[in-house]
GUKOLDO-481214 format. One record per residue (C-alpha): residue in three letters; chain; residue number from 1; x, y, z. Coordinates in steps of 0.1 Angstrom, whole numbers. Each point is the difference from the previous one (the first is absolute). Layout:
BEGIN
@mardren=ALA&dotor=A&vodo=NUM&u=X&v=Y&w=Z;
...
//
This chain:
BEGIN
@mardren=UNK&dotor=A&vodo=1&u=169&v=432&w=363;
@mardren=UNK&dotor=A&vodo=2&u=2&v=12&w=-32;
@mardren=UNK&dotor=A&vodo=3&u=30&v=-29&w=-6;
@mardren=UNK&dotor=A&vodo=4&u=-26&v=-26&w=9;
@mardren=UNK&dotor=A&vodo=5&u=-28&v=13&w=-23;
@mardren=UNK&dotor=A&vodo=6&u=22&v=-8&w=-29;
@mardren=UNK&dotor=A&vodo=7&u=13&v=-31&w=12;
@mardren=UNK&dotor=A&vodo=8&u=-35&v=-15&w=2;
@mardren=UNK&dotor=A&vodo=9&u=-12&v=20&w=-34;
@mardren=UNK&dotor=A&vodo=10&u=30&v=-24&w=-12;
@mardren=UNK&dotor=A&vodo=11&u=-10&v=-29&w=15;
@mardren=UNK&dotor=A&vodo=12&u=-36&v=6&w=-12;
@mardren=UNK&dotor=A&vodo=13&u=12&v=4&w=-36;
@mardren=UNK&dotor=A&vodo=14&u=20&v=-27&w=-1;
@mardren=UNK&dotor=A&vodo=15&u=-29&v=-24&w=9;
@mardren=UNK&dotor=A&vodo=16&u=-24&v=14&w=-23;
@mardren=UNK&dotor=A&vodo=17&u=27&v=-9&w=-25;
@mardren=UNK&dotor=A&vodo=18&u=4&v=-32&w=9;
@mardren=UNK&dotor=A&vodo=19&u=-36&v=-6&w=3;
@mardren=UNK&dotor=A&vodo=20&u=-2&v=10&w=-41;
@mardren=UNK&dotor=A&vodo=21&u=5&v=-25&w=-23;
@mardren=UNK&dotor=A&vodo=22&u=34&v=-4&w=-13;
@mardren=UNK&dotor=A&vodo=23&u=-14&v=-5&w=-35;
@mardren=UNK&dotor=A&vodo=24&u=-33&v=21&w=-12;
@mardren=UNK&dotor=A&vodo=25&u=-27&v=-28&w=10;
@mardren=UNK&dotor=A&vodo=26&u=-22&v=9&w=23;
@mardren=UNK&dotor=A&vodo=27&u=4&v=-24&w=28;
@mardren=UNK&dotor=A&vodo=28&u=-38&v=0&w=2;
@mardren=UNK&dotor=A&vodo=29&u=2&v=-18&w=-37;
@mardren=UNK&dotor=A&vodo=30&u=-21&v=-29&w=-4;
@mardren=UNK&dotor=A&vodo=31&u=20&v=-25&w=-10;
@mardren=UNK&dotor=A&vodo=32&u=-24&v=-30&w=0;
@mardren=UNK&dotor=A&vodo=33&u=-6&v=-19&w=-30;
@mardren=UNK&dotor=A&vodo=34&u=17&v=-23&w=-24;
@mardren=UNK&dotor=A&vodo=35&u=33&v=8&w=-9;
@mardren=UNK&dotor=A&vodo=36&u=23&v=-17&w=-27;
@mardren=UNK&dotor=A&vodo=37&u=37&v=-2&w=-6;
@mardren=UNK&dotor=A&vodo=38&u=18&v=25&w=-27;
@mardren=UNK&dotor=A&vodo=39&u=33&v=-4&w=9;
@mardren=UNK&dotor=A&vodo=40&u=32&v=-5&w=21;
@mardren=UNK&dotor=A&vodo=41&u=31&v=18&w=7;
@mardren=UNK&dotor=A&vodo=42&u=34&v=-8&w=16;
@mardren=UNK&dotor=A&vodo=43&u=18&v=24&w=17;
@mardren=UNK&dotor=A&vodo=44&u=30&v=-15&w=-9;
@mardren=UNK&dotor=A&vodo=45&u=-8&v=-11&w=-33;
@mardren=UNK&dotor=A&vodo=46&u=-26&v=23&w=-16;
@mardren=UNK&dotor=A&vodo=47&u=7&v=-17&w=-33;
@mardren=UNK&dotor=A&vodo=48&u=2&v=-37&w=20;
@mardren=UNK&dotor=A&vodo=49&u=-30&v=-22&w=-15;
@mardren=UNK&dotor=A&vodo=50&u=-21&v=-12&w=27;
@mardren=UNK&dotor=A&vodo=51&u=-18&v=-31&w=-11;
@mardren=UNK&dotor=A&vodo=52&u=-17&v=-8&w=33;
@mardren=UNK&dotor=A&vodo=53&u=-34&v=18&w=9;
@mardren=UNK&dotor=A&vodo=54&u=-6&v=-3&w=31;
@mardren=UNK&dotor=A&vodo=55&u=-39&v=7&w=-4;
@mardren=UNK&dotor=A&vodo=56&u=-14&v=10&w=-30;
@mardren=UNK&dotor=A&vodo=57&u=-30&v=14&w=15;
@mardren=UNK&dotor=A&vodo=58&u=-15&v=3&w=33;
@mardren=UNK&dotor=A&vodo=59&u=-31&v=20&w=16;
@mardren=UNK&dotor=A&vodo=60&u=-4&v=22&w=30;
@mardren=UNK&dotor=A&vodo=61&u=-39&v=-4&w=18;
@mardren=UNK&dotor=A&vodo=62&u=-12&v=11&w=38;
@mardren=UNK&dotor=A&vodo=63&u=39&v=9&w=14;
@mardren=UNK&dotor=A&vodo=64&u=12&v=-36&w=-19;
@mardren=UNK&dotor=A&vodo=65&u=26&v=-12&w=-21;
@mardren=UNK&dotor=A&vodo=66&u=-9&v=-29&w=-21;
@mardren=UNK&dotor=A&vodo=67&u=18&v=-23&w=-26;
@mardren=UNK&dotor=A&vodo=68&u=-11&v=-24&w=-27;
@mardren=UNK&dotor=A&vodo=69&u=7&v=-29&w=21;
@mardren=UNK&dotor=A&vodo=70&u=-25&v=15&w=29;
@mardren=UNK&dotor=A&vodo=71&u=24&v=13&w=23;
@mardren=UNK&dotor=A&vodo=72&u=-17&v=27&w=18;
@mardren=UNK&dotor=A&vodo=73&u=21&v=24&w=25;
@mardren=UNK&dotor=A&vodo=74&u=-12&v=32&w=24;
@mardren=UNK&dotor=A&vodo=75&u=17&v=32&w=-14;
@mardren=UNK&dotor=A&vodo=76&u=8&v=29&w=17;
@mardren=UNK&dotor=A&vodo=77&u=12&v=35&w=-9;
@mardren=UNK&dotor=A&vodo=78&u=35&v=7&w=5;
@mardren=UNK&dotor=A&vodo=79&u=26&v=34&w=6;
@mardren=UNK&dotor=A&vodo=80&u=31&v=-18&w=-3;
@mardren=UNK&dotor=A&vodo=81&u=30&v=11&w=18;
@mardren=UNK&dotor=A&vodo=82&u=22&v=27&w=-25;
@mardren=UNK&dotor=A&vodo=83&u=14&v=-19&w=-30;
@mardren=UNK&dotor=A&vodo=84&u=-11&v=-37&w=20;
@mardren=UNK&dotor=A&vodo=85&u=-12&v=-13&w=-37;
@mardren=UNK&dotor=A&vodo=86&u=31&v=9&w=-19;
@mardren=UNK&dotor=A&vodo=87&u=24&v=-13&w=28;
@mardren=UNK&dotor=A&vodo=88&u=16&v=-26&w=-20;
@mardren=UNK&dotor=A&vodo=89&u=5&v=27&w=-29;
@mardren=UNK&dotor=A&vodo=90&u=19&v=25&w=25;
@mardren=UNK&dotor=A&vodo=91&u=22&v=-28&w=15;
@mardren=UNK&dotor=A&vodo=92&u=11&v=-5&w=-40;
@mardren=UNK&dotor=A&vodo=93&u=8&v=38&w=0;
@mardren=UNK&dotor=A&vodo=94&u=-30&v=13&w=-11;
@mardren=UNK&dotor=A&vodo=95&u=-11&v=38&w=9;
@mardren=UNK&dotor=A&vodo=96&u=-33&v=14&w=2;
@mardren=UNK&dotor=A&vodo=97&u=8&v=16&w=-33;
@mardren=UNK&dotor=A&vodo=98&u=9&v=-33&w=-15;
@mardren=UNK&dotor=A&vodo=99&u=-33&v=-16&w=12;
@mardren=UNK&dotor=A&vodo=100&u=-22&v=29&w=-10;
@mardren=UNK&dotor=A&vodo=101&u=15&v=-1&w=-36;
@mardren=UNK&dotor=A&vodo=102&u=-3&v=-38&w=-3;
@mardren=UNK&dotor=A&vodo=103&u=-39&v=4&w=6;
@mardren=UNK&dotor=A&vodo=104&u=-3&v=27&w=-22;
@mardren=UNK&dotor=A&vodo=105&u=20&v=-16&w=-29;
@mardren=UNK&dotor=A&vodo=106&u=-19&v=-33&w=3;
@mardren=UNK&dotor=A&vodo=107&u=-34&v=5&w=16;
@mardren=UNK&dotor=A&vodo=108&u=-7&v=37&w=-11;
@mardren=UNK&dotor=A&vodo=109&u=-2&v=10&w=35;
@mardren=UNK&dotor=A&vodo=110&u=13&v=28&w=24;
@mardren=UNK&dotor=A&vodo=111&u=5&v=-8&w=32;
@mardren=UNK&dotor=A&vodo=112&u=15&v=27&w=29;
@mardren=UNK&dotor=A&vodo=113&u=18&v=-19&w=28;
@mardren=UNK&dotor=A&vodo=114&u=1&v=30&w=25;
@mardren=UNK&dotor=A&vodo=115&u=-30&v=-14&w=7;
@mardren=UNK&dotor=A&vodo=116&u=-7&v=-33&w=14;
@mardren=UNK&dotor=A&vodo=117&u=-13&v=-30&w=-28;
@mardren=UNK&dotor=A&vodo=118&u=-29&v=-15&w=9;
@mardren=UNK&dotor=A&vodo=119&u=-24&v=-31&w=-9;
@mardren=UNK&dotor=A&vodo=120&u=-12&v=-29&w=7;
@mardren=UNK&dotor=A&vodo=121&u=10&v=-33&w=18;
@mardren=UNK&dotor=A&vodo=122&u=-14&v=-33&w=12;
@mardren=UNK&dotor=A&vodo=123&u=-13&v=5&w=42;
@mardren=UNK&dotor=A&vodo=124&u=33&v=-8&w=18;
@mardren=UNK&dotor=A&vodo=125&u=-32&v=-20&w=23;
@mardren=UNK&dotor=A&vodo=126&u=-6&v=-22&w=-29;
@mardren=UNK&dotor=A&vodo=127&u=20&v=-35&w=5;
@mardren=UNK&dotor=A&vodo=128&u=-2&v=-18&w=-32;
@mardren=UNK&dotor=A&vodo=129&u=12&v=16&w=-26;
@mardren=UNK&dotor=A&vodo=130&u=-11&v=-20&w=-32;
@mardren=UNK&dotor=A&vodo=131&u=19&v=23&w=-28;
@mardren=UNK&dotor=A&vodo=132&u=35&v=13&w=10;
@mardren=UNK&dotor=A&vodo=133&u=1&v=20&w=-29;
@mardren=UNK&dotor=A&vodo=134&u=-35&v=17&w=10;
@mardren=UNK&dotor=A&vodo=135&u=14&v=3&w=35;
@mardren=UNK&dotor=A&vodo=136&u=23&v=28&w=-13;
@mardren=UNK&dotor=A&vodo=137&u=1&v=38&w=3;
@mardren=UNK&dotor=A&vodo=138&u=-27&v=10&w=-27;
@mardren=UNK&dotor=A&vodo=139&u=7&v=40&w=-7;
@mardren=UNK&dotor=A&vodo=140&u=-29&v=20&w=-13;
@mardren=UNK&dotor=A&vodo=141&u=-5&v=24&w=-31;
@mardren=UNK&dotor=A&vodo=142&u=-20&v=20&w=-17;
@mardren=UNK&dotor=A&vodo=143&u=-5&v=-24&w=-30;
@mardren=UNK&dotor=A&vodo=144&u=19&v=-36&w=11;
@mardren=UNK&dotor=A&vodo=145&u=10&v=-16&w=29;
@mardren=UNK&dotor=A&vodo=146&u=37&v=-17&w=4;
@mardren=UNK&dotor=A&vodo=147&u=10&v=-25&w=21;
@mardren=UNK&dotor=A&vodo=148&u=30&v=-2&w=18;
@mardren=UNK&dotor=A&vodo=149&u=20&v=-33&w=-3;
@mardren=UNK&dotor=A&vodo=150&u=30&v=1&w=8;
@mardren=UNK&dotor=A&vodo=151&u=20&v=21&w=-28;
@mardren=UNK&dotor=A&vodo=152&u=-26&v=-8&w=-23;
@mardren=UNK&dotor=A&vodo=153&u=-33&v=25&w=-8;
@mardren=UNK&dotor=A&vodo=154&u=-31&v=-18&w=-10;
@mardren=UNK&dotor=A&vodo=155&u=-29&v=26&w=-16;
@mardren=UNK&dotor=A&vodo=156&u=-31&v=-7&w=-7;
@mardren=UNK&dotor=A&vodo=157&u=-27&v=20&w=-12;
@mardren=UNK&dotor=A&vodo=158&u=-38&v=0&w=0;
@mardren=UNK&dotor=A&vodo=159&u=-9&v=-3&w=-36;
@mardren=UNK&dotor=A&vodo=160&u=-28&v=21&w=-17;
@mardren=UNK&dotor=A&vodo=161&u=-31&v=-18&w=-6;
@mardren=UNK&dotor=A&vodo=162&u=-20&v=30&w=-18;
@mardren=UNK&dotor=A&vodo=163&u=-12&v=-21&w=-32;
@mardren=UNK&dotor=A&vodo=164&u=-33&v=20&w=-8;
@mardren=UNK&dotor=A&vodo=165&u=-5&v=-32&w=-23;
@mardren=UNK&dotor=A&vodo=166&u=1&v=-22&w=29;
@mardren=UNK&dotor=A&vodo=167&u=-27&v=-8&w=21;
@mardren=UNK&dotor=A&vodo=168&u=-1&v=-27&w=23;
@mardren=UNK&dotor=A&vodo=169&u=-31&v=14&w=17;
@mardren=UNK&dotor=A&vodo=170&u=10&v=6&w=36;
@mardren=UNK&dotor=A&vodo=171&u=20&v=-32&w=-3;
@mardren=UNK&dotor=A&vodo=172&u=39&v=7&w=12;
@mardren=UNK&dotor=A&vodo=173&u=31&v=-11&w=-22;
@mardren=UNK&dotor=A&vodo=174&u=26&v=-22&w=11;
@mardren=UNK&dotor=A&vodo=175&u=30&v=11&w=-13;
@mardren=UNK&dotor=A&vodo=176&u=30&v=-20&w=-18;
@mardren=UNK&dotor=A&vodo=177&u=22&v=-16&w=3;
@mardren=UNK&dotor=A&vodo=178&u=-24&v=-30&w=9;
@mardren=UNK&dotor=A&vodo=179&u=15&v=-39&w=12;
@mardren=UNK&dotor=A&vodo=180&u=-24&v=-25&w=-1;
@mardren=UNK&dotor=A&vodo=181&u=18&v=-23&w=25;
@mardren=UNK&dotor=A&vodo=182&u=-1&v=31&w=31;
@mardren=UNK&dotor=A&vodo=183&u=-38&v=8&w=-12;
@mardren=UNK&dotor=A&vodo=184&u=-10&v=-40&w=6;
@mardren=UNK&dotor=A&vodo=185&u=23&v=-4&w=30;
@mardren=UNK&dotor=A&vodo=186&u=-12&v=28&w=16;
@mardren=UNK&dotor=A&vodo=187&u=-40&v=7&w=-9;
@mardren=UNK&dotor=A&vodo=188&u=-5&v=-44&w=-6;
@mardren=UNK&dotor=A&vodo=189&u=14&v=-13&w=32;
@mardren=UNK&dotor=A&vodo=190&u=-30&v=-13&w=21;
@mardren=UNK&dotor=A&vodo=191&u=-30&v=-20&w=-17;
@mardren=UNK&dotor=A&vodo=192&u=-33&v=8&w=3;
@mardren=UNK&dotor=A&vodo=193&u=-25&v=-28&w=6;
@mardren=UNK&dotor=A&vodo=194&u=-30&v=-3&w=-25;
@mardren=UNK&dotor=A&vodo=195&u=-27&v=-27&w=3;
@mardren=UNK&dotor=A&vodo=196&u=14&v=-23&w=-18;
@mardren=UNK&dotor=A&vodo=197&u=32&v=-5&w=27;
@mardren=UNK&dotor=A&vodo=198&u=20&v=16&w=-26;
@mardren=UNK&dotor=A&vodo=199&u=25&v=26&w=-1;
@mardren=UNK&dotor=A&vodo=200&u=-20&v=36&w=-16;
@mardren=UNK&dotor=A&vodo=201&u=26&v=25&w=-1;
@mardren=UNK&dotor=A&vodo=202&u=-3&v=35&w=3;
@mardren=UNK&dotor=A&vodo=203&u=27&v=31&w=8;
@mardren=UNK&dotor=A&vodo=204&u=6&v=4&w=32;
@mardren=UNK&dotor=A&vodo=205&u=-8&v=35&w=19;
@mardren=UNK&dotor=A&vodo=206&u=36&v=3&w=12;
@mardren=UNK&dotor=A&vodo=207&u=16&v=5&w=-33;
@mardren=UNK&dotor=A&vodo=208&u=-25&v=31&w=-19;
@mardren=UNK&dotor=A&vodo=209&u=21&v=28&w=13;
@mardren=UNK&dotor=A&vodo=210&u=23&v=-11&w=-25;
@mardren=UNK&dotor=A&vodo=211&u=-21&v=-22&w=-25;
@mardren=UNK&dotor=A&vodo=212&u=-31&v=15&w=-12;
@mardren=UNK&dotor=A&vodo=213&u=-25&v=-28&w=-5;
@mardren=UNK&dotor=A&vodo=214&u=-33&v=2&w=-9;
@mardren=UNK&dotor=A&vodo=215&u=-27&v=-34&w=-4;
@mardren=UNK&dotor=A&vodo=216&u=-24&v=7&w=-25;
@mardren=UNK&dotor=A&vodo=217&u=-38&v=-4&w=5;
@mardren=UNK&dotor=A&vodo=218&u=-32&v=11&w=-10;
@mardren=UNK&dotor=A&vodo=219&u=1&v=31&w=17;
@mardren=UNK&dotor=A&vodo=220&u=27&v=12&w=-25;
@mardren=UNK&dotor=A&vodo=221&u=-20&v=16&w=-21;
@mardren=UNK&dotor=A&vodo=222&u=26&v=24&w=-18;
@mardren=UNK&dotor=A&vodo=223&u=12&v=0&w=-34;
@mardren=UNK&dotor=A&vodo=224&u=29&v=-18&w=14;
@mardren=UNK&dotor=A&vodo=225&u=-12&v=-20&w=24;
@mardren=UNK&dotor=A&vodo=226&u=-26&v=-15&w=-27;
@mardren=UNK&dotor=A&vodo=227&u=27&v=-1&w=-24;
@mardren=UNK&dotor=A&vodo=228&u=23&v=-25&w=19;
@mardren=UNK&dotor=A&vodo=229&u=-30&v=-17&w=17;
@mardren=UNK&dotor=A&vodo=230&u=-18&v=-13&w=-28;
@mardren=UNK&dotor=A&vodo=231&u=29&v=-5&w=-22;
@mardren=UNK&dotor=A&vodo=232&u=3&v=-33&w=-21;
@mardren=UNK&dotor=A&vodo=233&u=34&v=-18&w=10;
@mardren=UNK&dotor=A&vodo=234&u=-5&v=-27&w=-16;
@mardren=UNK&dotor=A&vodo=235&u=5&v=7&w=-38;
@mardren=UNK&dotor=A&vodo=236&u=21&v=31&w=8;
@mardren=UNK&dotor=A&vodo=237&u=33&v=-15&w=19;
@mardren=UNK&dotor=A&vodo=238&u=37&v=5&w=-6;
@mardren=UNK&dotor=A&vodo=239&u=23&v=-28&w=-9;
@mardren=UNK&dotor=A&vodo=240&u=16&v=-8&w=31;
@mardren=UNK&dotor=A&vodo=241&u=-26&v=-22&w=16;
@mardren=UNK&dotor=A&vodo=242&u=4&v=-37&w=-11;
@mardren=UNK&dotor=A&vodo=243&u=-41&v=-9&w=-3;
@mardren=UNK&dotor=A&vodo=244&u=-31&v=24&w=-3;
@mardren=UNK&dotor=A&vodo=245&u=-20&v=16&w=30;
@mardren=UNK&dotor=A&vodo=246&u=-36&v=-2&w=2;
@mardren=UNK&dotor=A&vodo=247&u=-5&v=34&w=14;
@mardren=UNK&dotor=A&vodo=248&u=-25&v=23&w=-20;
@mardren=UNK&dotor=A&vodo=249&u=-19&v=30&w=12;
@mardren=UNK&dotor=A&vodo=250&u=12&v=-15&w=40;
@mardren=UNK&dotor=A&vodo=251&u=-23&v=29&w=22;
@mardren=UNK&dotor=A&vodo=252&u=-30&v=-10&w=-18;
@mardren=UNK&dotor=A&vodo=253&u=5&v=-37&w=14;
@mardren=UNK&dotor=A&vodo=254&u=6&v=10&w=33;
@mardren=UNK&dotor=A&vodo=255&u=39&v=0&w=0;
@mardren=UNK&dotor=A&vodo=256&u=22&v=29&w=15;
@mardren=UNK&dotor=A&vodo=257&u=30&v=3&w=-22;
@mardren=UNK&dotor=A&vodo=258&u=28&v=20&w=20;
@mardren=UNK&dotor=A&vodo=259&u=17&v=29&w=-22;
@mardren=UNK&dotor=A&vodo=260&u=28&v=20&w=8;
@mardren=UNK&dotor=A&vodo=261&u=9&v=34&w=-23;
@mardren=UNK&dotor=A&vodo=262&u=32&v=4&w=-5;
@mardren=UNK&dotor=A&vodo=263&u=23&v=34&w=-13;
@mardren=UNK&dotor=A&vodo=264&u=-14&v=8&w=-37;
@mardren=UNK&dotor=A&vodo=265&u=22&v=0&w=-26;
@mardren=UNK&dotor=A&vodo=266&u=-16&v=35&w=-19;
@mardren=UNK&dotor=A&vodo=267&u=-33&v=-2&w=-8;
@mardren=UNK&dotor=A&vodo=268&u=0&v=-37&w=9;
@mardren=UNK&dotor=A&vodo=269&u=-13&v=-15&w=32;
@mardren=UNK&dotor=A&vodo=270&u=10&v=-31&w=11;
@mardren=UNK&dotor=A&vodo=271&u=-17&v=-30&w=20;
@mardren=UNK&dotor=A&vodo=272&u=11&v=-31&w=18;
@mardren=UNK&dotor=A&vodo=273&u=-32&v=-23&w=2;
@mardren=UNK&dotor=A&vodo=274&u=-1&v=-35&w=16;
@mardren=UNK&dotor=A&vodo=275&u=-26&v=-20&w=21;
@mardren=UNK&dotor=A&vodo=276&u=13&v=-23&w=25;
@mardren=UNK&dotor=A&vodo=277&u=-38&v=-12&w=5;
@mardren=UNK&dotor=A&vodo=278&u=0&v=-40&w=1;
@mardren=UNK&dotor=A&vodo=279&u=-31&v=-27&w=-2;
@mardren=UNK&dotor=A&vodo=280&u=-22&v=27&w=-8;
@mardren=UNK&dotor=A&vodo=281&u=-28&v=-19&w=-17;
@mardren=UNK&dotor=A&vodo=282&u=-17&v=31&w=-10;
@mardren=UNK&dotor=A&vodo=283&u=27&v=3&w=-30;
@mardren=UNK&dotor=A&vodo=284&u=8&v=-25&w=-29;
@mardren=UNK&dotor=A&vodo=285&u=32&v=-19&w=7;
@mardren=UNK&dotor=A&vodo=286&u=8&v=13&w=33;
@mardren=UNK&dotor=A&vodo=287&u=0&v=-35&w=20;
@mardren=UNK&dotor=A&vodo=288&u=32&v=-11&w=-16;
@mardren=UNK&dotor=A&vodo=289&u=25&v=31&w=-3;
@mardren=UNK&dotor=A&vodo=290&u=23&v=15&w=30;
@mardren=UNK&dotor=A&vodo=291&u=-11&v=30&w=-7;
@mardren=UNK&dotor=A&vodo=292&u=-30&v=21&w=-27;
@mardren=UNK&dotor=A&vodo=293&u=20&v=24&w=-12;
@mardren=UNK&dotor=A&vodo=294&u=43&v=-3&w=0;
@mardren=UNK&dotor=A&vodo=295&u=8&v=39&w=-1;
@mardren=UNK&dotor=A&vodo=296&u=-6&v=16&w=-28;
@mardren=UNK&dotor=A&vodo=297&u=15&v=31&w=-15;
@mardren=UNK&dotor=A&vodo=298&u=-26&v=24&w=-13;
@mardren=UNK&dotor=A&vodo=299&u=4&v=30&w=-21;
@mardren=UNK&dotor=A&vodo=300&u=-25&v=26&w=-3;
@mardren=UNK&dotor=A&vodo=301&u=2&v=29&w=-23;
@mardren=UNK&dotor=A&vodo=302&u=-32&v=25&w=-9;
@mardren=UNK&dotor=A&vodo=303&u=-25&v=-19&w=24;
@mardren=UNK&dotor=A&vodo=304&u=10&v=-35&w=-23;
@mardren=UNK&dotor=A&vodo=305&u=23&v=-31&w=11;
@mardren=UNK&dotor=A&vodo=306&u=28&v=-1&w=-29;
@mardren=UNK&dotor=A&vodo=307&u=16&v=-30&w=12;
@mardren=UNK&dotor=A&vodo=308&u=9&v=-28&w=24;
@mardren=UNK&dotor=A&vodo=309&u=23&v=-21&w=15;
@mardren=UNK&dotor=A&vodo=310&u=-7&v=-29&w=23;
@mardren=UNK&dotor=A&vodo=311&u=34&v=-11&w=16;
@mardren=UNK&dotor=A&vodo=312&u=8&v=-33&w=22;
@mardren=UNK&dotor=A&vodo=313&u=24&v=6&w=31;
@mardren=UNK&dotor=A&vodo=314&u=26&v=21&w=8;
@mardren=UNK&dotor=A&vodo=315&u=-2&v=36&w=-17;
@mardren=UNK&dotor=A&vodo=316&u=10&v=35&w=0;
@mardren=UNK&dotor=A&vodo=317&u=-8&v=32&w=-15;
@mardren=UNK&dotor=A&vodo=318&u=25&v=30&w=0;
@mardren=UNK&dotor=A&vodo=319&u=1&v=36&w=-1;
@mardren=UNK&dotor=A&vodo=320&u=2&v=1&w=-34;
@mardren=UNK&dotor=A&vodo=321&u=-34&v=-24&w=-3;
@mardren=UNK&dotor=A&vodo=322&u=23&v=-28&w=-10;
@mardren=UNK&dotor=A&vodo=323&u=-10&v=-36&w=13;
@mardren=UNK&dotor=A&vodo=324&u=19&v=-27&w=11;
@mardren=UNK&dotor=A&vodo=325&u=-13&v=-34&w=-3;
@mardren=UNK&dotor=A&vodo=326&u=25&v=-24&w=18;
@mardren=UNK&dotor=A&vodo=327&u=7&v=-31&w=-13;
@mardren=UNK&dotor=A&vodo=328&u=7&v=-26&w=29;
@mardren=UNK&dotor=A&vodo=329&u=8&v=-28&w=-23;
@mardren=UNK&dotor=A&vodo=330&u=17&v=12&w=-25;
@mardren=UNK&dotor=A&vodo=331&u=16&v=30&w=13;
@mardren=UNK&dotor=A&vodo=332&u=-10&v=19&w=-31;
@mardren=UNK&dotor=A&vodo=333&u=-20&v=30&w=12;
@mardren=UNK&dotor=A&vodo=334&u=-31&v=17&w=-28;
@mardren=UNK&dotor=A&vodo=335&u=0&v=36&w=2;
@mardren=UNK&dotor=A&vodo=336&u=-24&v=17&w=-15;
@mardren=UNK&dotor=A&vodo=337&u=-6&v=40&w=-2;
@mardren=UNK&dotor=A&vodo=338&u=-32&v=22&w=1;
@mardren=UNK&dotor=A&vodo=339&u=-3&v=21&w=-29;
@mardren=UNK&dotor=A&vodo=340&u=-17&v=36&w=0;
@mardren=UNK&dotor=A&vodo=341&u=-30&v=-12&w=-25;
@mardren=UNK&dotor=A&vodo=342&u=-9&v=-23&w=31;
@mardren=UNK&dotor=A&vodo=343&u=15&v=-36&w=-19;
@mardren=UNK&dotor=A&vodo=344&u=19&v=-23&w=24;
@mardren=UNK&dotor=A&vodo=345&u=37&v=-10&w=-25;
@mardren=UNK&dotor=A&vodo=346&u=26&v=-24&w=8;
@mardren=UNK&dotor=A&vodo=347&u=32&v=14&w=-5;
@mardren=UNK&dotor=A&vodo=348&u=19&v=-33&w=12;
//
């Protein structure tokens, strides 16, 4: 009798210890949100240069994973099998004391693998899986999470968006890095109708869990919301555009310019402005233009717009709150860089 007692006091302890987590998050942790890429390990070559990111940033909302193409799949928490994520390291001669020290030297994190990992993974019920590389083990921690591809770790990291400067007044921030191309494929793809028979374009609901966009109007009546809304475009536009826009102070002639915040750079907030609004006769010069308002880079600093930048197709803008104008014809791309005083600079 008393042999038994022990053997099920061991079994007993052994299951509470593989029901803690083999790293110190709590597997409670709340890991929805935006998260970006920091960096990328291989096993085999820790000092290997990986030039491929496989996603630079991606968001978890309501038990979804979601790219910045719009593929959306069901996640579901995982207890993987002992050592199932690092299979491909142990069948290279790797020991649990090899593994625990590679984390530890490159991700700053301890790990116990007496215990059994844990995470999350796309619903083995879910058919089409749109992002392979999203499809993989993802292993929680306390600070990060890491994805598991292959021999390869990919962190990433929700960054800190504390700015006491900032205030976007309730208004949430899209983070960087930002492609213009996945944002208009994804948010532009179906026409609306106005009266007029023509195309009035709008972001679609589908895509702000992972672009935050907002349409001005006259109910923004914040600093911020006046700021941008009654703005005059006209005599204040960047370089990059090849003829004028007749767009001054747009909410006050019944226009809904559509802004998106993106990470500040310091003290500086940033705004991407356009109005795809067309044959609007309620605004100067609108019958003849594909669009009111190309987008417009925007940089705010003390409650005041420093600077902006009206671009024409393809564009980027980076961690590092460099943009990248692309230049289809010539193949002679403009960069240009945000500085900290809020000024927009090209730097090639």
């Amino acid at each position: 009798m008393k042999l038994l007692l022990l053997l099920i006091a061991f079994i007993f302890n052994t299951n509470v210890a593989h029901a803690q987590s083999f790293t110190s998050a709590d597997q409670n942790q709340d890991i929805s949100g935006d998260w970006v890429f920091q960096k990328v390990v291989d096993y085999d070559g820790p000092n290997m240069k990986i030039n491929v990111v496989q996603e630079p940033r991606f968001v978890i909302s309501g038990n979804k994973i979601i790219d910045s193409h719009g593929c959306q799949m069901p996640i579901q928490k995982e207890i993987y099998p002992a050592f199932d994520p690092f299979q491909l390291m142990m069948k290279g001669g790797a020991t649990d004391e090899n593994i625990a020290a590679f984390f530890a030297k490159n991700f700053n994190e301890k790990m116990d693998l007496r215990k059994l990992p844990w995470g999350y993974s796309v619903s083995i019920k879910f058919k089409n899986q749109c992002n392979e590389f999203l499809s993989s083990p993802i292993l929680v921690f306390p600070t990060q999470i890491i994805i598991d591809y292959g021999n390869a770790f990919f962190s990433y990291k929700k960054p800190a968006m504390n700015n006491a400067a900032i205030n976007t007044y309730g208004r949430k921030i899209t983070l960087l890095p930002f492609d213009y191309k996945k944002y208009d494929d994804w948010c532009y793809t179906i026409p609306q109708k106005n009266s007029y028979g023509k195309g009035t374009q709008i972001p679609s609901n589908n895509c702000t869990a992972f672009y935050h966009t907002y349409s001005l109007g006259k109910t923004d009546t914040d600093p911020l919301g006046v700021l941008l809304g009654s703005y005059n475009y006209i005599t204040n536009l960047g370089t990059e555009y090849f003829r004028p826009l007749d767009y001054d102070n747009p909410v006050k002639h019944g226009l809904r310019p559509v802004v998106l915040f993106l990470t500040p750079f310091k003290n500086v907030l940033i705004a991407l402005v356009d109005d795809r609004e067309v044959n609007n006769e309620q605004h100067r010069g609108a019958n003849y233009r594909e669009d009111l308002l190309a987008p417009t880079f925007v940089t705010i600093l003390n409650n005041k717009i420093i600077q902006t930048l009206t671009v024409k197709g393809q564009f980027s803008i980076d961690q590092n709150h460099q943009i990248r104008i692309v230049d289809s014809r010539f193949g002679k791309d403009k960069f240009f860089q945000i500085q900290e005083d809020g000024t927009i600079k090209r730097v090639q």
